[in-house]
C-alpha positions in Angstrom: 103.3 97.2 131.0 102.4 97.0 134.8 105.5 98.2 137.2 106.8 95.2 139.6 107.0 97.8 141.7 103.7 99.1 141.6 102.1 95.6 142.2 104.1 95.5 145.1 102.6 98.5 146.4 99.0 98.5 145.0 97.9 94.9 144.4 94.5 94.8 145.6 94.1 98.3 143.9 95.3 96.7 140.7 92.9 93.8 141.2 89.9 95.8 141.8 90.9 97.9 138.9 91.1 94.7 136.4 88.3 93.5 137.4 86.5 96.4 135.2 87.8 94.2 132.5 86.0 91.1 133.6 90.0 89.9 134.9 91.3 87.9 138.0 94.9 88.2 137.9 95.3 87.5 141.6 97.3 84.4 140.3 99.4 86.1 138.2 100.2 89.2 140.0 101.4 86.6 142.6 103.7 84.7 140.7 105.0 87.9 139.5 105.7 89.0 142.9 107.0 85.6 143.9 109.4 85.5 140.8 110.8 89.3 141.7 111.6 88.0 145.4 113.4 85.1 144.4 115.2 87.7 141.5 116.2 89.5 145.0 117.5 86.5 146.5 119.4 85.5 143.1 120.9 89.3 143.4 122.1 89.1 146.8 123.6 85.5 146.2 125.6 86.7 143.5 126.6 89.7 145.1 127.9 87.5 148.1 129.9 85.1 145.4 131.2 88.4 144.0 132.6 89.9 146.5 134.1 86.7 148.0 135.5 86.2 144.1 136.7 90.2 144.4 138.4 89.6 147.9 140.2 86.2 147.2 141.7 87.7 143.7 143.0 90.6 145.6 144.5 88.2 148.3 146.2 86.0 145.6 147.9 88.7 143.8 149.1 90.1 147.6 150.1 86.7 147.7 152.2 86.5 144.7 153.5 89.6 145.8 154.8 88.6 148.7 156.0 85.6 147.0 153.9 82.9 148.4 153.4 81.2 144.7 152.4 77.9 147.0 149.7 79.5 148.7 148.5 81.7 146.0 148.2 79.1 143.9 146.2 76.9 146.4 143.6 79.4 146.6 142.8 79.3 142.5 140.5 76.3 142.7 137.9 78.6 144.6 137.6 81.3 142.3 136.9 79.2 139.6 134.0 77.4 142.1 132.7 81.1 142.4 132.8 81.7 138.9 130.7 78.4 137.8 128.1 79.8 140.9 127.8 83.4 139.5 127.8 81.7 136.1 124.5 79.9 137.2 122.7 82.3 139.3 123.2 84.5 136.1 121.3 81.5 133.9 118.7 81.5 136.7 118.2 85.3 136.8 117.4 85.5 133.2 115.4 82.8 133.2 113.4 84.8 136.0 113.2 87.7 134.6 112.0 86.7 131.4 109.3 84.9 133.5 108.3 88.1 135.2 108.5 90.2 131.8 106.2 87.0 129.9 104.1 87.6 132.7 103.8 91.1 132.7 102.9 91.0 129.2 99.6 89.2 129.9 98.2 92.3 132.4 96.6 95.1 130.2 96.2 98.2 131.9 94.5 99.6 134.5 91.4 101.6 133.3 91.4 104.8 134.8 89.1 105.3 137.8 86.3 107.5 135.6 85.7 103.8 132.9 82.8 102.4 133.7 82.1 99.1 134.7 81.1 96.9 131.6 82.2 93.8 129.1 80.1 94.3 125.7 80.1 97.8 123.5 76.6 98.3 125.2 78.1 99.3 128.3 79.8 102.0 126.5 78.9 105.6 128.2 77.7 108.5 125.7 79.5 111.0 127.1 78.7 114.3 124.5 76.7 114.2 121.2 76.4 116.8 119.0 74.5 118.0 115.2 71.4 117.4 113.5 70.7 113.7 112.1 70.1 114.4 108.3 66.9 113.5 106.8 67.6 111.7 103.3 65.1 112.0 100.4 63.0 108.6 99.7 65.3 107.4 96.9 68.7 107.4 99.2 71.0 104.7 99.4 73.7 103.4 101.1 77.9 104.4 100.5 78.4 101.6 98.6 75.6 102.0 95.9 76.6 105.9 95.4 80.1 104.8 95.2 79.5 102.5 92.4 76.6 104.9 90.5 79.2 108.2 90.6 82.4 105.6 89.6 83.9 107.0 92.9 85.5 103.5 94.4 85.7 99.9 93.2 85.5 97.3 95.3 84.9 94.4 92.9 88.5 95.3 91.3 90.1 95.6 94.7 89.3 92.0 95.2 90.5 91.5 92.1 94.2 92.7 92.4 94.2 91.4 96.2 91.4 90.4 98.1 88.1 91.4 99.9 88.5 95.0 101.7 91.1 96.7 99.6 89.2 98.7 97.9 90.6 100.8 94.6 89.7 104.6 95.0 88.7 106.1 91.2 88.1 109.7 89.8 86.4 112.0 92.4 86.6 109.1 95.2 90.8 109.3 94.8 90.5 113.4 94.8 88.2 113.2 98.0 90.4 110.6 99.9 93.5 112.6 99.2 91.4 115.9 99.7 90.3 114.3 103.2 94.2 113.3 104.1 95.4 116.9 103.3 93.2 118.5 105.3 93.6 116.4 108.5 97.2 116.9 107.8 97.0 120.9 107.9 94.4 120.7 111.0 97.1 119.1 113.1 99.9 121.2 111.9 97.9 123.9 112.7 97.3 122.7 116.4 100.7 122.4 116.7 101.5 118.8 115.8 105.1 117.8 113.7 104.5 116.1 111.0 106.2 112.7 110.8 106.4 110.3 107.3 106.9 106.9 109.2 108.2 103.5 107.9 104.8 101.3 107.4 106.7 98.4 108.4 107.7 97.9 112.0 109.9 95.0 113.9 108.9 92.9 116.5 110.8 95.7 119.3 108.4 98.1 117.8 105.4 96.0 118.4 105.9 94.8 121.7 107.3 98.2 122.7 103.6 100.1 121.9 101.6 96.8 123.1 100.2 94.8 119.8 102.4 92.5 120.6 101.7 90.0 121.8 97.9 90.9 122.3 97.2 91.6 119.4 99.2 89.6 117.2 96.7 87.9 115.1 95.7 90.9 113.4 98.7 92.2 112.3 100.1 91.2 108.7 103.3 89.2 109.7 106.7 88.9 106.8 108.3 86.2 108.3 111.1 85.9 105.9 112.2 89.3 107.2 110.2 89.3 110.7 108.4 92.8 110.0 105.1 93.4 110.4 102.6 95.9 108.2 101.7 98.9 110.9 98.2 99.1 112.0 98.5 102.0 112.6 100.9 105.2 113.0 100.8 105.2 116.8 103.6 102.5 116.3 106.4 103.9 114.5 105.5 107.5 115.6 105.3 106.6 119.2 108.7 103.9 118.8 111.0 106.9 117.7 111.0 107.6 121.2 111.8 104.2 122.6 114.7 104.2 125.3 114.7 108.1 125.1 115.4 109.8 128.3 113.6 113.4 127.4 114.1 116.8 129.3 111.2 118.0 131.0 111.3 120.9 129.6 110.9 119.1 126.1 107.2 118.0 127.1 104.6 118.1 125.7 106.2 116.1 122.4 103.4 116.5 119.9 103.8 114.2 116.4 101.1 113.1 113.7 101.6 111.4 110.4 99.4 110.3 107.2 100.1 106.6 106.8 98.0 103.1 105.3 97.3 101.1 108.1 96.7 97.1 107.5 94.8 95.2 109.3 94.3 91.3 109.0 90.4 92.0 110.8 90.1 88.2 111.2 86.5 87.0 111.7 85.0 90.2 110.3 81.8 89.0 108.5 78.3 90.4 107.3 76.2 93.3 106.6 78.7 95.3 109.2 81.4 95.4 107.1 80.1 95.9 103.6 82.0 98.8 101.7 84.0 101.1 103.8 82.8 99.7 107.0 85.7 97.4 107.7 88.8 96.9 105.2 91.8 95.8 105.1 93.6 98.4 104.0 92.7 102.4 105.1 94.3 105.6 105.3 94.0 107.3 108.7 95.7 110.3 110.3 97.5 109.8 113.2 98.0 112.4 116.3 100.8 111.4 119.3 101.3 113.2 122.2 104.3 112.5 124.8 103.6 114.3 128.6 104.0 115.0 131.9 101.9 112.6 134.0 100.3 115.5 135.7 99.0 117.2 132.1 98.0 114.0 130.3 94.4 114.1 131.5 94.0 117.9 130.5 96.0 116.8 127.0 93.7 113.7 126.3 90.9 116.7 126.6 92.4 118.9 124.4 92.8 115.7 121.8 89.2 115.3 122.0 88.7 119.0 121.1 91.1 118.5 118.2 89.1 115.5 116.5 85.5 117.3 117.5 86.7 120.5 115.8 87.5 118.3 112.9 83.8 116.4 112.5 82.3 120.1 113.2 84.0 121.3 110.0 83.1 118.2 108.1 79.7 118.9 109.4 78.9 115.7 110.6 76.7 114.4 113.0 79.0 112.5 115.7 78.6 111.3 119.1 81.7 110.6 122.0 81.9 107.3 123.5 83.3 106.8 127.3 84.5 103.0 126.9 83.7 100.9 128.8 86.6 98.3 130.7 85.3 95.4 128.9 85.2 96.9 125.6 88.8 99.2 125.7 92.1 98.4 124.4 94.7 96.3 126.0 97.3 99.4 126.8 94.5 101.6 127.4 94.0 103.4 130.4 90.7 105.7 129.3 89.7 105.9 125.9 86.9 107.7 124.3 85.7 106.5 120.7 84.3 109.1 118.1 81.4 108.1 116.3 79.8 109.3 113.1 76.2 109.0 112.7 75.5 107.5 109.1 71.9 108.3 107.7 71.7 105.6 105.0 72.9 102.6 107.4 71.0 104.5 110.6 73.6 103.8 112.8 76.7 105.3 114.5 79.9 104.5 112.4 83.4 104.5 115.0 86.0 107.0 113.6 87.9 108.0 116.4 89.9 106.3 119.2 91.4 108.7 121.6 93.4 107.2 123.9 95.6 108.2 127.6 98.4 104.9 128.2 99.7 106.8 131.1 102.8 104.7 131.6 101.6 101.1 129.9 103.7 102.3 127.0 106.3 104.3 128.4 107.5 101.0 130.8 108.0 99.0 127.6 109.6 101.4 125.6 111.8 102.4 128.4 110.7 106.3 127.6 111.6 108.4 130.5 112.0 112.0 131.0 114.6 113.6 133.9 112.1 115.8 136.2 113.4 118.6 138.3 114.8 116.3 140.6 117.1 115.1 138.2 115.6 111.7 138.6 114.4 109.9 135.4 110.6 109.2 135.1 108.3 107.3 133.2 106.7 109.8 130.7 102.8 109.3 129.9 102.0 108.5 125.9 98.9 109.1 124.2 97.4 108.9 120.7 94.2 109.3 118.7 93.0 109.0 115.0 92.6 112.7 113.5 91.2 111.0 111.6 90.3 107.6 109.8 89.0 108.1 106.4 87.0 104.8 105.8 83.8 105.8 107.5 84.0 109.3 107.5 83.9 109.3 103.8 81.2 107.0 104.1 79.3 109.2 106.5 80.1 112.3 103.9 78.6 110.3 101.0 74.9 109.0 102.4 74.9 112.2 104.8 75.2 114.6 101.6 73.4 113.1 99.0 70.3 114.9 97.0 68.6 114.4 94.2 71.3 116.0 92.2 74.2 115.0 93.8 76.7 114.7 96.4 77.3 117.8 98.0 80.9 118.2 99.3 81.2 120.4 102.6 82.3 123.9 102.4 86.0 122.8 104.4 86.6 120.1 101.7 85.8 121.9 98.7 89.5 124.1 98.4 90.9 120.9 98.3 88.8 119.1 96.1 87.9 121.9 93.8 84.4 120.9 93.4 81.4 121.3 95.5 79.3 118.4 94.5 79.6 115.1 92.4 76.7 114.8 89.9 
């Protein structure tokens, strides 16, 4: 969430930065301002009423002191006037600043002077690509075709027990999905992440405090008996245990990551996109969080990036990095850069990876501050990434490795699978 503070000082830079997202929020970063002055005004009235309430109660009691019951008791029908005016500039202030904060919650962040201009995924930048394309033999197929011929996942069954894009995971497709989690989970530990088991149910504090609410509210699985929601993804428990923290600096950087589900409602997901593992419902992804110093975060998202690459190396997969552009990145987003897996049977790039710098987006709705040397609190920067998603990378690991006799499993899978092909 945008600082009123910050408008203040940097509309038109605001303005100019939002318009990378196709936005004009002139009109809204004017009612915002317009709402905080009267907020001031409402402020200094009541302080006036205050202290003329403060003043008269001390001068009654010196009153009744000095015996003067008559007088004293002349001067009560004021107070209570003051009280019914604080009373209502109270009403009015809330009422205020829940129109600033409703407002606030419409801005998505600035993007980050290096996003490029753009609306559409086309306008994306390839900023680094790396590994050979494989060349399949004449007879390959796709990850749904080899997932059904080696009885490796059953998506006919998933919709059976729930729907479309639940897919049920059988024989060697449950040992390489849990193969695939356990090794992500021992890459990050070894980079120096702490591992975190989450709730995979959040409340509404949670989702407004890491931004999917109210933005992105619609794809979230809502229990409204009990008002929870079904995580997207791990960023939003992980990334909530610090909500209204106040952290030492010396504490930073916080480093977390976590195995969870995610659930995703996906709604308007249709055609040959999102057959098999392309888009579900229901995934498994690993989850990397980093809490910093606003002067490291840019040099942190980097080293993110460097995690996840050193992952798809060791996976040996082909896999491209995506600049985003303002049209096409997420609402909190400040700069993200998407990882993408080239897929051999389907020819085209397969998103994996979101990496992702909020600077402060997060921190100012989660109220997650950190006292600096100055013994001032600040607003800490938050970032996160998938490390990683296992939908299309086991997709990508399925067309990418198939021969003639088999599915060959890379040489980094295969202690945790205990087999180095599927036949």
């Amino acid at each position: 969430m945008l600082e009123v503070n910050r408008i203040r000082e940097q509309k038109e830079a605001i303005i100019t930065a939002l318009s990378k997202r196709g936005l004009q929020p002139q009109a809204t970063l004017d009612q915002i301002l317009a709402l905080d002055d009267r907020r001031k005004q409402i402020q200094a009235e009541s302080d006036v009423l205050l202290n003329e309430s403060n003043t008269i109660a001390k001068q009654i009691g010196e009153l009744f002191k000095q015996g003067k019951r008559e007088e004293a008791e002349a001067m009560k029908a004021r107070p209570v006037e003051l009280k019914e005016g604080i009373q209502a500039l109270k009403e009015e202030m809330n009422s205020v600043e829940n129109g600033i904060r409703d407002l606030l919650y419409t801005l998505p962040n600035t993007p980050h002077a290096s996003v490029p201009e753009g609306k559409t995924p086309e306008d994306n930048e390839v900023y680094f690509e790396e590994g050979e394309i494989p060349k399949l033999h004449d007879k390959a197929v796709p990850h749904w075709e080899l997932a059904s011929k080696y009885g490796l996942i059953d998506f006919e069954l998933g919709v059976k027990i729930t729907g479309a894009g639940f897919p049920v995971y059988t024989g060697k497709g449950a040992k390489i999905q849990r193969a695939l989690i356990a090794f992500f989970l021992d890459q990050a530990e070894k980079a120096g992440y702490v591992e975190i088991m989450p709730p995979l149910m959040v409340n509404e504090a949670s989702g407004y405090g890491t931004g999917q609410l109210p933005d992105k509210e619609g794809q979230m699985y809502h229990m409204q008996v009990d008002d929870l929601y079904m995580i997207p993804t791990a960023e939003v428990p992980i990334t909530n245990l610090f909500r209204d923290v106040i952290l030492s600096e010396e504490d930073l950087p916080v480093k977390r990551f976590g195995y969870t589900p995610c659930f995703r409602r996906e709604a308007g997901s249709y055609g040959k996109d999102v057959r098999g593992l392309n888009r579900l419902h229901q995934f498994d992804k690993v989850e990397i969080v980093v809490i910093d110093h606003p002067e490291r975060s840019y040099a942190t998202l980097q080293g993110m990036v460097a995690h996840v690459q050193g992952l798809l190396r060791k996976l040996e997969l082909p896999y491209r990095i995506l600049r985003l552009c303002g049209g096409d990145m997420g609402f909190t987003s400040a700069l993200t850069f998407d990882m993408e897996v080239y897929s051999a049977a389907q020819e085209r790039w397969l998103e994996t990876s979101s990496i992702s710098n909020f600077e402060t987006f997060q921190a100012n709705r989660l109220k997650l501050r950190y006292k600096g040397e100055d013994k001032k609190n600040h607003l800490a920067h938050t970032l996160n990434g998938s490390a990683l998603a296992l939908p299309r990378i086991l997709a990508a690991l399925l067309e990418n490795n198939q021969t003639p006799e088999g599915i060959r499993i890379p040489a980094a899978l295969v202690p945790y699978t205990g087999f180095d092909i599927i036949s």
